[in-house]
N, C-alpha and C positions, 0 to 999 in steps of 0.2 A: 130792322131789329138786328143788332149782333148776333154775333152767335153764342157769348155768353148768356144774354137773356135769352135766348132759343135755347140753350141747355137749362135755362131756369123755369122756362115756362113747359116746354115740356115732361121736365121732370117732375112740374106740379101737378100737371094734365093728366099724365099717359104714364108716369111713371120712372123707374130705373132703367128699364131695357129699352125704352123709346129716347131719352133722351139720351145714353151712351151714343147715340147718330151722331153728334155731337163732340164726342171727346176722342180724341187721338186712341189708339191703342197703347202707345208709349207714356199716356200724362203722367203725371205727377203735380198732384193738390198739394199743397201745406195749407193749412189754418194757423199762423202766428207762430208758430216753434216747428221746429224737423224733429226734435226729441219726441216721443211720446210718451204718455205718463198715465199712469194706471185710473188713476180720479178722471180724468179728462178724456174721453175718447175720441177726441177733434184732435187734440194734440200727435204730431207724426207729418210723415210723408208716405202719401196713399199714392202706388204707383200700377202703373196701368188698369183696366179696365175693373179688374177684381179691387184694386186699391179702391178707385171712386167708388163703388159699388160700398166698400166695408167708410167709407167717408159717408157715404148718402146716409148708412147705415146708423154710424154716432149723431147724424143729422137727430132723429130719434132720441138722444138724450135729453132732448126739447122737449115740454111741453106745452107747449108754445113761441110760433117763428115768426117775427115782424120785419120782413128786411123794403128800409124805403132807399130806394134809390135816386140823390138830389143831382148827382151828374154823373156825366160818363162822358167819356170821348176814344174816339180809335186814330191810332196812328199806324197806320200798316198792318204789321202783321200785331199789334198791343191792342189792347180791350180794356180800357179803368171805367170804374165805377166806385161812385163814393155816398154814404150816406149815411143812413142809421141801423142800428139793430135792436129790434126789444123783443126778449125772449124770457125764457119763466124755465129754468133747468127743472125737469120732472123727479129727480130723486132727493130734489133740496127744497122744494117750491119758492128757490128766491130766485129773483131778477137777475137779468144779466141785459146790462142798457150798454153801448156804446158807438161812437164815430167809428166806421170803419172804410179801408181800400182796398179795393181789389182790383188786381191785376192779373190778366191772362194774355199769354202767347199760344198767338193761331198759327197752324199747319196745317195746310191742302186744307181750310176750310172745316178744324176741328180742334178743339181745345189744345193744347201740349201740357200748356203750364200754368196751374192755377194758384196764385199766394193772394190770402186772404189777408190785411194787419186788421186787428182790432186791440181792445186794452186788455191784455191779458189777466193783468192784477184785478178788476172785476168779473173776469170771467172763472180764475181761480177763486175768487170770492166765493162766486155763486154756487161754483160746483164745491165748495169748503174744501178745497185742494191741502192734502196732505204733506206737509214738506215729507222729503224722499223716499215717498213713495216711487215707483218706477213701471213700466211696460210689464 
């Protein structure tokens, strides 16, 4: 098991504080844009342990998370995974389906850097994203 999916699985098990084992104290998540935007609480860069923590947190804008993983592979210190997403945003109840990649850099055996892509114009869809609207 990577250690991405060990921070996945554990965080589904045990929770925020058990699966942080897992993540660097330096990480920095992105979800598809560095910007963050007031509609979107995925949107940004979550940095160190309090970042993932308020990231795990917009996790929650879900109300419902389907993440299928069709591959992965590691090359040293990199971690991809690719697959699908279907999710149901809790404040809109519409769908958010898409392909998406992830990529993570390992350090001493802990997350550093987590960038997520998926399609964002369905995921602003879903959450009926405001133009400029802002953080």
């Amino acid at each position: 098991m990577s250690i991405t999916e060990a921070f996945f699985t554990t965080l589904e098990t045990d929770g925020i504080d058990a699966a942080l084992v897992h993540v660097d104290p330096d990480a920095v998540f992105v979800a598809s844009r560095r910007e963050p935007h007031s509609d979107i609480p995925l949107f940004g860069e979550f940095k160190g342990h309090a970042g993932v923590r308020d990231f795990v947190q917009a996790l929650g804008s879900f109300s419902r998370m389907n993440m299928t993983i069709e591959s992965r592979a590691q090359d040293g210190a990199l971690e991809f995974m690719a697959g699908q997403l279907d999710h149901i945003v809790g404040k809109t109840g519409k769908p958010f389906k898409s392909l998406f990649g992830l990529v993570c850099t390992i350090r001493n055996g802990k997350i550093l850097r987590y960038v997520i892509i998926e399609d964002t114009a369905r995921l602003e869809a879903a959450f009926e994203m405001t133009e400029g609207a802002s953080a």
